[in-house]
C-alpha positions in Angstrom: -23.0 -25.0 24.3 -20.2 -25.8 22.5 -16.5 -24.6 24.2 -14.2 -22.1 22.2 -11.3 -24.5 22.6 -9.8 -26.4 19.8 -11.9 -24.3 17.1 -10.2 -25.1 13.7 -8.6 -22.3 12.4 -10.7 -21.4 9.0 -9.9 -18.8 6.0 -11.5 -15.0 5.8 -14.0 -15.4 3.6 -14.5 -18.6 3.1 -18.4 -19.6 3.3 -19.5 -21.5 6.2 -23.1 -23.1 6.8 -24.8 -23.1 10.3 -27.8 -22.6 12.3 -28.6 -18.6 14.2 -29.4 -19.8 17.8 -29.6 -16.6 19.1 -30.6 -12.9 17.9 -30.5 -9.2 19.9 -30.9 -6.4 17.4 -28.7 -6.8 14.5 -26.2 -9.3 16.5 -26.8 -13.5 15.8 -25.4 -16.2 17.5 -24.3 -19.3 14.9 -23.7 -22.3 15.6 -21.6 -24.1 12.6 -22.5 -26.8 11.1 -19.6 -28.9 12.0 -19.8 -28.7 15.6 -17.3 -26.0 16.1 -17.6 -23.0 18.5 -20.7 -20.6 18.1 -19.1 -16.5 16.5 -21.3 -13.8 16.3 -22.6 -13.0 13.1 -24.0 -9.5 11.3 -26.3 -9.4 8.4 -25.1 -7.7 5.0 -26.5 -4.6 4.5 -28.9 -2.4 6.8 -32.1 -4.5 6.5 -31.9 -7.7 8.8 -34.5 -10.3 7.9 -32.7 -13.3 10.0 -34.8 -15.0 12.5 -33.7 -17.9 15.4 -33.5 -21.0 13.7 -32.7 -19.9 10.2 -30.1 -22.0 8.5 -27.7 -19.7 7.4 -24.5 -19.3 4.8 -21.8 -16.8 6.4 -18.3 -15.7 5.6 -15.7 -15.6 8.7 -14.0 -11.8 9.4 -11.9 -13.1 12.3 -11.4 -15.5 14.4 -15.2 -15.1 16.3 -17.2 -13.2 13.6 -19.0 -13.1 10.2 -20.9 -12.2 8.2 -24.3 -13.6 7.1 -24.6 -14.4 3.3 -27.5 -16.4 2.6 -30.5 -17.4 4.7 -31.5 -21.0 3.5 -35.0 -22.2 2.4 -37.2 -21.9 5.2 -40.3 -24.4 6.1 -42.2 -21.8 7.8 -41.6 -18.3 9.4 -43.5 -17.0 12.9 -43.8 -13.7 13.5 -46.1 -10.7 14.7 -46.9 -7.4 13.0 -49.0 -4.6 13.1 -49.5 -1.9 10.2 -45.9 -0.4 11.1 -43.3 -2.9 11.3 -43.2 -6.8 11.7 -41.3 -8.8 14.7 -39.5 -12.2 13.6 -39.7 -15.1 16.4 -38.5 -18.0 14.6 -38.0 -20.1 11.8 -37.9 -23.8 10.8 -40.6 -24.5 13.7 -42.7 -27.8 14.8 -44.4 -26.8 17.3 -45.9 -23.6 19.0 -46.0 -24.2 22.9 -48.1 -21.1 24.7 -47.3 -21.0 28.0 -50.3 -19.3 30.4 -51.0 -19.6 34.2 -53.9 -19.3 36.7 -52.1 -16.3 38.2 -51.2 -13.4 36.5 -54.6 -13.3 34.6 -53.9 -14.3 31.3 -54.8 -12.7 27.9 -57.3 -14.6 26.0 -57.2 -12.6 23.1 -53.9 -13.0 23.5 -53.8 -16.8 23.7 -56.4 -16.8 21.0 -53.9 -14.8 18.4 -51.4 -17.5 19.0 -53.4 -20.3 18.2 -54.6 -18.3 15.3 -50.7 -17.7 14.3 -49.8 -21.2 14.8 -52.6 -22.6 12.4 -52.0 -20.1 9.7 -47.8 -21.3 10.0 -48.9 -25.3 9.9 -47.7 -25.7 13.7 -49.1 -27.8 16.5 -50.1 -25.7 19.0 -49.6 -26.7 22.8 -51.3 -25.2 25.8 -49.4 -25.2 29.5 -51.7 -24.3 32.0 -48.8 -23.0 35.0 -49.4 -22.7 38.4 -51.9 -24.7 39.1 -50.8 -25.1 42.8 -52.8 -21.7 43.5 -55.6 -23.4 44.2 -58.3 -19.9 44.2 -57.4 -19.4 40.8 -57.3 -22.8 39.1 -61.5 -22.9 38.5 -61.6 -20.1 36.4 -58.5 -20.7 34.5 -59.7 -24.2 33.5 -63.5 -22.7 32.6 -61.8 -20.2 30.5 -59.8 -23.0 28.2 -62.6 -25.5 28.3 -63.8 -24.4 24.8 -60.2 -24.3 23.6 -59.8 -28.1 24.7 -63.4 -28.4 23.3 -61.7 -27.5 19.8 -59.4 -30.5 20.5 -56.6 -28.5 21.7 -54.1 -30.0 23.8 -53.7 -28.4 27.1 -51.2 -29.5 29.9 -51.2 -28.5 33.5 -48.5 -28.4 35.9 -46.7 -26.0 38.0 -43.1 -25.8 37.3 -41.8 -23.7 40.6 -44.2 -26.0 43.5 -44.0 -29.3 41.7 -40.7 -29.6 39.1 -40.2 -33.0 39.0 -43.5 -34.0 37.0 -42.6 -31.5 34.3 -40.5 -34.0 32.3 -42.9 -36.6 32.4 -45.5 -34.4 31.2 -43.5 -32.8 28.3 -41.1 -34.4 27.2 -42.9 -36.6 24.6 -44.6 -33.3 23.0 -41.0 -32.0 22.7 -39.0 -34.7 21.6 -37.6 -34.5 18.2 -39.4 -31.1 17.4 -38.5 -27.7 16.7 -40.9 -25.6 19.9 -41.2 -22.5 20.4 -42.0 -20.8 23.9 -44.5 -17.9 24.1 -46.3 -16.2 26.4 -46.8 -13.2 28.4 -44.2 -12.0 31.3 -45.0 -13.0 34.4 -46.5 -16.4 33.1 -43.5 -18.6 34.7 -41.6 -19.4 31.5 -38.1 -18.9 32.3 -38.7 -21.4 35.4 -40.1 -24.3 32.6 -36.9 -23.3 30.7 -34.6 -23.6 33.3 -36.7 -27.3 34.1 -36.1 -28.4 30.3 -32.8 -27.4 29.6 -30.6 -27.8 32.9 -27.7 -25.7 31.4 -30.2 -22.9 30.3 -28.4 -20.1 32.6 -25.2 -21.3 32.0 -26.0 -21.2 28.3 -28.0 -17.7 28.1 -24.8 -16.4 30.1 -22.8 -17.5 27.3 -24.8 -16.5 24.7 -25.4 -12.4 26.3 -21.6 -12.5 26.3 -21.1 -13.4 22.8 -23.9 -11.3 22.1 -22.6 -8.2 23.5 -26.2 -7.9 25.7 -24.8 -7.9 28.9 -27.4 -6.2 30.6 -30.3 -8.0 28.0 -30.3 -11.2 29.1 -34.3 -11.5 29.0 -34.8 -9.7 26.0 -33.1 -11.8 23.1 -34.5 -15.1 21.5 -32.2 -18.2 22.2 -32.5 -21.8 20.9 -31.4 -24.7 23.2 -31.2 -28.4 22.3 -33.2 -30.3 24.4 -31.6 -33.6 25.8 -33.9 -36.1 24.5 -33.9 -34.2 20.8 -35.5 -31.4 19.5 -34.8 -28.0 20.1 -36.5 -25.2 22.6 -36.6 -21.5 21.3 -37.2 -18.7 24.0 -38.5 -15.5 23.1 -39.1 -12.3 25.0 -42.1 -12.2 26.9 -45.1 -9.6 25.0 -48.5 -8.4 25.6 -49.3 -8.0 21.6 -49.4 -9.7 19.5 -50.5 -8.3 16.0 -51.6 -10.6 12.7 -51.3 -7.6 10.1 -49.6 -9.9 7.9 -52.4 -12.8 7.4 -54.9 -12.5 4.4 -58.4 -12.8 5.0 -58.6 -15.9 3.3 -55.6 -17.3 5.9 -57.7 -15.7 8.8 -60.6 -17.6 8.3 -59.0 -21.3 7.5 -56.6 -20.4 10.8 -60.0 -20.4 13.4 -61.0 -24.4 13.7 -64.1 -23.6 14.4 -64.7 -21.4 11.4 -63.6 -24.6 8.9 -66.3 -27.1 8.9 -68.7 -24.2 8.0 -66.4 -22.5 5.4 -67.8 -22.5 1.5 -71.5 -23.3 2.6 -72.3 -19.1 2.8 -74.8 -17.9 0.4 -72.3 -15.5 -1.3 -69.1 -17.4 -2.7 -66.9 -14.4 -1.5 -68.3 -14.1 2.0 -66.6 -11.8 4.3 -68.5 -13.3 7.3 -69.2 -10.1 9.2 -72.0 -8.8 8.2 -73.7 -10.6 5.0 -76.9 -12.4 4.6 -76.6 -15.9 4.4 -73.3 -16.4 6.1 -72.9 -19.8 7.7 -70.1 -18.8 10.1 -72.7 -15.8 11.4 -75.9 -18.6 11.5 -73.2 -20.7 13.5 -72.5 -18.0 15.7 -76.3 -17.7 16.3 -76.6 -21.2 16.6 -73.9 -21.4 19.5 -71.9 -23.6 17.2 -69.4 -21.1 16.9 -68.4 -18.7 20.6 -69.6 -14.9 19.8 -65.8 -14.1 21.6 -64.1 -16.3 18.4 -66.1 -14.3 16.0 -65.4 -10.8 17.5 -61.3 -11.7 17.1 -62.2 -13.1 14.1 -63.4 -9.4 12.9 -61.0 -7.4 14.8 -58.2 -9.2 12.8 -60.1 -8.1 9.4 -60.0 -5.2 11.0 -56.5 -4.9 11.8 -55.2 -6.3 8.1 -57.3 -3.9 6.4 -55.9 -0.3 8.4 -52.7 1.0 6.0 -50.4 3.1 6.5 -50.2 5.8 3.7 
């Protein structure tokens, strides 16, 4: 983080660019683009559509605030939403790292959603398996992700609280020079990979709920730290939903890699692959080319995209 000494002194008004590192509510953290000290930012008007990562326009009010302007072009935008109201993660993203463990049970539908989100948004999705010094656990963790590694997703096992030190060597080549994303569920051991990554991340999200205002909210805000060997790490919240409202059928069906090599080969040209004659996902599914759990998720999320809110 950068210190508040020596900021240069700028005029109201004038229009600055930088990055938002940091978002609680309606208060952002940018940092500026020249290297000067991070001020806390506010959106114009009541509706707030700034994510983490955005590059931003703002004007300064005083000597630590302003005001967001402009949100630049974005290369993609991750979020979750249900019929009601949508939740921004991030923007400007490489890479989507889920972060799971053999103990608390983890959320496959969950974990499935994620991947779902990440291929819909163009990002590589990573799988940590954490924890894996609880030894009663591990077998059934690993049977339940064969068939995502079977689908040529990368998964990487360690356990960040028993054995730290092979963390690095494990991740730090994924991360390098990429934009990731952490998500997961609470409980999953997230901060502790955080804190392994990025050795100032305390001192940092210290600094950051102060600027912020969030005092007593230090876990529930999303924060981006530069990684030391390039890239950044974004931190979000910890959730137990995570809704796809926003995703077109079309998007749903290109997002499952096990749906694609069997897409346009259906009987009907406008397939809806749930219930129709013909259907090459549904003979897959018969077939055990496709999992019957993938295809149920598959059809809850048509599910979920069609319910509106009148």
């Amino acid at each position: 983080m950068t210190a508040r000494a020596g900021k240069p002194t700028r005029t109201s008004g004038a229009r600055i660019e930088g990055t938002v590192i940091a978002a609680h509510g309606r208060h952002y953290l940018v940092a500026p683009a020249d290297g000067s000290a991070m001020l806390q930012c506010f959106p114009r008007g009541k509706k707030s559509e700034v994510a983490v990562g955005d590059r931003v326009i703002y004007e300064q009010s005083s000597a630590d605030q302003g005001v967001i302007v402009e949100i630049g072009e974005r290369r993609n935008l991750l979020y979750r939403s249900d019929q009601f109201k949508s939740k921004l993660f991030a923007a400007n993203l490489d890479q989507l790292l889920i972060v799971l463990a053999t103990e608390p049970h983890f959320s496959e539908d969950l974990l499935g959603r994620a991947l779902i989100a990440a291929e819909a948004h163009g990002l590589e999705p990573l799988i940590v398996l954490n924890k894996i010094d609880v030894e009663a656990a591990l077998p059934l963790a690993r049977e339940r992700l064969a068939p995502y590694r079977a689908l040529g997703y990368t998964v990487v096992e360690l356990s960040a609280k028993l054995a730290p030190g092979a963390v690095h060597p494990q991740l730090d080549a994924l991360l390098k020079s990429r934009a990731t994303i952490l998500l997961g569920q609470s409980g999953m051991g997230k901060s502790t990979l955080v804190n392994i990554l990025v050795p100032e991340a305390e001192a940092a999200t210290r600094e950051i709920s102060t600027a912020l205002n969030s005092g007593r909210h230090t876990t529930t805000f999303t924060r981006l730290y530069p990684l030391p060997g390039g890239g950044s790490l974004i931190d979000s919240p910890g959730f137990q939903e995570f809704g796809l409202h926003h995703l077109s059928e079309g998007q749903l069906e290109r997002a499952f890699a096990d749906f694609r090599p069997f897409l346009g080969k259906c009987r009907f040209y406008n397939c809806h692959h749930l219930q129709e004659p013909g259907c090459a996902i549904l003979d897959a599914v018969d077939d055990g080319k496709i999992r019957p759990e993938r295809h149920a998720l598959y059809a809850q999320l048509v599910h979920e995209a069609s319910q509106i809110v009148r």
